[in-house]
N, C-alpha and C positions, 0 to 999 in steps of 0.2 A: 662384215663383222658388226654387231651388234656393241655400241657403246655401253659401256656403265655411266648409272647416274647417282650423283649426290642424293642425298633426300632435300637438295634445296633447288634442285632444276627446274621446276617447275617455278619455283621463284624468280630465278634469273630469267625465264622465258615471259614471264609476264612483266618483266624490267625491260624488253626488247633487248637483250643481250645478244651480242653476238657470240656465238659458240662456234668452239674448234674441239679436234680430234687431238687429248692432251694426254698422249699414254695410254689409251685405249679407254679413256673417258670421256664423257660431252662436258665442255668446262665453258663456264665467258670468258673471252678474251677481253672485253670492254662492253661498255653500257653506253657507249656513242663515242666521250673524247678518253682515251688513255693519258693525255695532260691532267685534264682535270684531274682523274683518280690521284696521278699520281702525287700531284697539288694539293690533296684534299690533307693526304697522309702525311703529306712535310707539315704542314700549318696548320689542317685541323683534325679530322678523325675521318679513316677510312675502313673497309670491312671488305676480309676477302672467306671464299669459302674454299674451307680448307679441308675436305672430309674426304676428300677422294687418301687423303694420307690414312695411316691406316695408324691405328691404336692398339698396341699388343701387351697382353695383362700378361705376365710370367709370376706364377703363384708357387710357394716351396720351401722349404727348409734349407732345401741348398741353394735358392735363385742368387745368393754373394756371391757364392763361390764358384757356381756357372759364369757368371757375370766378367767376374775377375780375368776367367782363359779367354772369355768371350771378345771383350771391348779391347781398343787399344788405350782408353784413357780408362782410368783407376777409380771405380766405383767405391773404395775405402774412403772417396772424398766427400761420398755421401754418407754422413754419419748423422743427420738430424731430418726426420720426417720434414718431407715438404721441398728439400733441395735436389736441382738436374744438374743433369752434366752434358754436352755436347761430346759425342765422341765418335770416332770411324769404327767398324764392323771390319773387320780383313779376312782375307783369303790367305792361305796358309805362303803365298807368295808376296803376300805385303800388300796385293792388289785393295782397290775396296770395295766390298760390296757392297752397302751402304754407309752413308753419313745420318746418324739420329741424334733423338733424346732421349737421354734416361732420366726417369722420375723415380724417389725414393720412397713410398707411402710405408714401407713396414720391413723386418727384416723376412716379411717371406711372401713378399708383394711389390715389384717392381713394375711399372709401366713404362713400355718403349712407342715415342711414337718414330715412325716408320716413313720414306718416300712413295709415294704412289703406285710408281713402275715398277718399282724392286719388293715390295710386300710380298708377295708370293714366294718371291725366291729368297727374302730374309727371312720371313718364319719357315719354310723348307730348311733352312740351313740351322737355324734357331732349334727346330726338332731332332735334325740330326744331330748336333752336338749335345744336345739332350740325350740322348739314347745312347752318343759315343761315351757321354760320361758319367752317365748311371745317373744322372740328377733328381729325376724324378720327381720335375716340375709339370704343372699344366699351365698349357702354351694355348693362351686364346687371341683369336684377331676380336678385336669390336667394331669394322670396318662398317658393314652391311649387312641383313638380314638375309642373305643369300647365302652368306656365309652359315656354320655352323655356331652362332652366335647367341646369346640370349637378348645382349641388351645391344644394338649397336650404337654407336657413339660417332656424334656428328660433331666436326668442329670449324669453329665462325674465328677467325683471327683480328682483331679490333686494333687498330693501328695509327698512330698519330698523338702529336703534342696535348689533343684534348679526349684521347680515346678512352681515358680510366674512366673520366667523369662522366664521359655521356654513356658509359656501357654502366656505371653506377645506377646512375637514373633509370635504365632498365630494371636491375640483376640491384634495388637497394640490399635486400638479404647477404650480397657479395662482400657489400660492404667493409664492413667490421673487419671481417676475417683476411680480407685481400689488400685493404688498406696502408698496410708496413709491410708486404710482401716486398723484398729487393729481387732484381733482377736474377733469374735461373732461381728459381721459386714458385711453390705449385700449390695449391689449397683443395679442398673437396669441400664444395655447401652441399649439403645432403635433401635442404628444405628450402626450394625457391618456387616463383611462378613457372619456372619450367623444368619443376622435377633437379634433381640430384645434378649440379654443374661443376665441371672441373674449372679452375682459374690458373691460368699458369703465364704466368713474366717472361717468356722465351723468344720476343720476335725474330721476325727474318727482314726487317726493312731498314733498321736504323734509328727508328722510330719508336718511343713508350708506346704500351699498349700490352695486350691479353692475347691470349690464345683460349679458346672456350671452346670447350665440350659439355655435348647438351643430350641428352637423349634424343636420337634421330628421328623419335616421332613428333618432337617439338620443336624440332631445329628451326622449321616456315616459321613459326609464329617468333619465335624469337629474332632471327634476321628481320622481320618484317616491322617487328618495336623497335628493336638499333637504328633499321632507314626512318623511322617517324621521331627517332629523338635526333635525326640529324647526322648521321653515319652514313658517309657515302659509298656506295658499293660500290668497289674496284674489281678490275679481274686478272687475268694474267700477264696482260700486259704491262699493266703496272707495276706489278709484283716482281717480273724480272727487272726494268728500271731501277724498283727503290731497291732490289738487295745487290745488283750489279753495283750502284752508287756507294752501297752500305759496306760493297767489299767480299759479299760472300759469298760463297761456293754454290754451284747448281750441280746434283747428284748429273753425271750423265753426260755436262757439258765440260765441266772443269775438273771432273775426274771420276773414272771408273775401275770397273776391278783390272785394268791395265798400268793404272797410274799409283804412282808410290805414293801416298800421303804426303810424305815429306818436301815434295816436288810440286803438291798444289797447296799450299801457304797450310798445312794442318798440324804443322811438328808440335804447333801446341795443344792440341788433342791428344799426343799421344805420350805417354810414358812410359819412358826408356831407361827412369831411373833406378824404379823398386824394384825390387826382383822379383817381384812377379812375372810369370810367364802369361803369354797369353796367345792367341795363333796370329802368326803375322811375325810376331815379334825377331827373331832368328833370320828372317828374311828383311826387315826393315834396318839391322842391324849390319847385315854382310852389304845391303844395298847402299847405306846414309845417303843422303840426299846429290842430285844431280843436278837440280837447277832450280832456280829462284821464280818462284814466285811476287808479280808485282801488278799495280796498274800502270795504265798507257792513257797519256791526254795526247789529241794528235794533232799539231802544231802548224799542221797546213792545211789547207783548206783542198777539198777536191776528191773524196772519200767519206765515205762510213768505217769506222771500226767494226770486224764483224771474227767469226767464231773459225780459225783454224786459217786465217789469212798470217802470211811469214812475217816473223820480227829477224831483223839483221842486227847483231852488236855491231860496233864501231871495228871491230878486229874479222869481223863477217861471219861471225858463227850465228847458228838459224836458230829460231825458239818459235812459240805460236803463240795466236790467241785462243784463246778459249772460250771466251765472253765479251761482246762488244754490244755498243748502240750511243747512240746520240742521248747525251743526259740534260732532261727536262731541269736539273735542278741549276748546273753550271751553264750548261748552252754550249754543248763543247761534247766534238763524240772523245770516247774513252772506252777500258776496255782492261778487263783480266786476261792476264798471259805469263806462259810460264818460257821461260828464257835463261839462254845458258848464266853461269856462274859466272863469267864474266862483266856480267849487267848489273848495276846496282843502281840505288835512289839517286835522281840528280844526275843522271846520262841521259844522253837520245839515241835512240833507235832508230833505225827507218823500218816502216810495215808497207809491204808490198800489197799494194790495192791497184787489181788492174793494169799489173805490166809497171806500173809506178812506184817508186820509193819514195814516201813521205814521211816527214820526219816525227818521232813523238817523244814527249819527255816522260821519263820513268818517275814513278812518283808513289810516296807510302801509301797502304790502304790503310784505310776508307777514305772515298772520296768525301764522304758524307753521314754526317752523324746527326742525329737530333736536330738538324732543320739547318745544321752549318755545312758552310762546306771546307772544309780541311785541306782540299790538294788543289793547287792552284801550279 
């Protein structure tokens, strides 16, 4: 099989990156140390390329009100050009098909950006509920020129305590208009050195910093002024680290359209209050939640934390992990897991690694926020 490539592969290839098979994409994993990256972006500004995610314009008179059956959290909360929302996609069982962002740019102009793996099969599902419900929106990906696309849209995610300022020093035009942007907040410059840039407050590390979309025939040159003003390119390796740390959800590992929302830390995604209907909803309601969501620090030495290895409560009911690895920031493996209702903050578990029960303590997410670390 034939990989997809960013419009920035060729950049990471002449950074000597090492590439893997990420979704049926060629992506970096790292650029020699996955510390370093992930080092860069706790303390000073790092850059991943994010374009394999996919960009979907929904343009319409009615895109609200598709919007509304559509998401499980409540796009009425976007009422001012320029505000996102984080919210889960479901399947009429409550399952999820993906975890996004909704961007508000107009009332007949929403942007969603999308997971990598599931793009296909969220805009598929995006057009049929279109058609189921007479909406009579136009559903575009801005993914890749492969696509049925005009413009496609590449996006650089800038990440760290110093990533505003040095992506400034590129992107000065940005300025102005991005400068008071607060967190889940999105701008369009229409007039830069690299063509019409989206700027959006959304990370996934924990970490200040941007999300940028750039026209994909400029994306090289633009990545390539970010590494000369001092932005380290991180790759995926990193990227699980810092949002494992950060607490948050990986589409795929910590929940799919088998898992209930509410069961992988997301009940605040979803609203269950308005009466709004939306698909999922009726199934999320007769389901309410089954088990808790928490992290895991592991208290003995003689293991890794790692993805679908058992948690035992103290009363020996089973739970899993879902997300583990050794975190560069505490020095300490750790690990998202979803574990029965009898598990709360401030118990120990034992996780079976290797025939062995080791002991770990339950502890609030995130481990790690803006360059601290919170769970000890």
């Amino acid at each position: 099989m034939t990989l997809k490539a960013t419009p920035l592969n060729s950049a990471h290839r002449a950074l000597g990156a090492k590439m893997v098979d990420f979704g049926g994409w060629d992506m970096p994993v790292n650029y020699g140390s996955q510390i370093e990256e992930h080092n860069a972006v706790r303390t000073d500004a790092g850059m991943f390329d994010v374009s394999h995610m996919c960009v979907v314009d929904l343009k319409g008179a009615n895109v609200r009100s598709f919007l509304r059956g559509l998401l499980a959290n409540n796009v009425d909360k976007l009422q001012v050009p320029g505000k996102a929302l984080y919210s889960c996609m479901l399947n009429p069982e409550g399952g999820v098909i993906d975890d996004l962002i909704v961007y508000f740019f107009s009332e007949d102009w929403f942007r969603i950006v999308v997971n990598a793996g599931t793009a296909d099969k969220d805009v598929a599902w995006m057009n049929q509920q279109n058609a189921a419900t007479n909406s009579g929106l136009v559903i575009t990906q801005r993914r890749d020129s492969s696509d049925e696309n005009r413009d496609p849209i590449a996006l650089i995610a800038v990440q760290g305590p110093n990533a505003r300022a040095k992506a400034w020093e590129v992107l000065p035009e940005t300025k102005a208009a991005s400068e008071a942007l607060k967190p889940f907040n999105v701008v369009i410059v229409p007039d830069t050195a690299f063509g019409e840039v989206m700027v959006a407050r959304t990370g996934y590390t924990g970490e200040d910093g941007f999300e940028i979309g750039v026209p994909a025939s400029k994306a090289e040159a633009l990545w390539n002024a970010f590494a000369a003003a001092g932005i380290k390119p991180a790759g995926l390796g990193a990227r699980d680290t810092l949002r494992l740390e950060a607490g948050m959800n990986l589409y795929g590992q910590d929940m799919d359209e088998t898992v209930n929302p509410l069961d992988a830390g997301l009940g605040w995604t979803i609203d269950l209050v308005s009466e709004r209907d939306f698909i999922g909803k009726a199934a999320l309601q007769a389901k309410g939640q089954q088990a808790n969501f928490v992290g895991l620090i592991l208290r003995e030495k003689g293991g890794i934390l790692r993805a679908h290895q058992k948690v035992l409560s103290a009363a020996g009911n089973e739970g899993e992990i879902t997300s583990g690895t050794f975190s560069p920031s505490m020095q300490q493996a750790i690990a998202l897991a979803r574990v029965p209702l009898d598990v709360a903050v401030g118990d120990t578990v034992q996780v079976v690694i290797r025939d062995k029960q080791l002991a770990a303590s339950v502890v609030k997410l995130p481990f790690v926020r803006n360059g601290k670390v919170l769970a000890a």
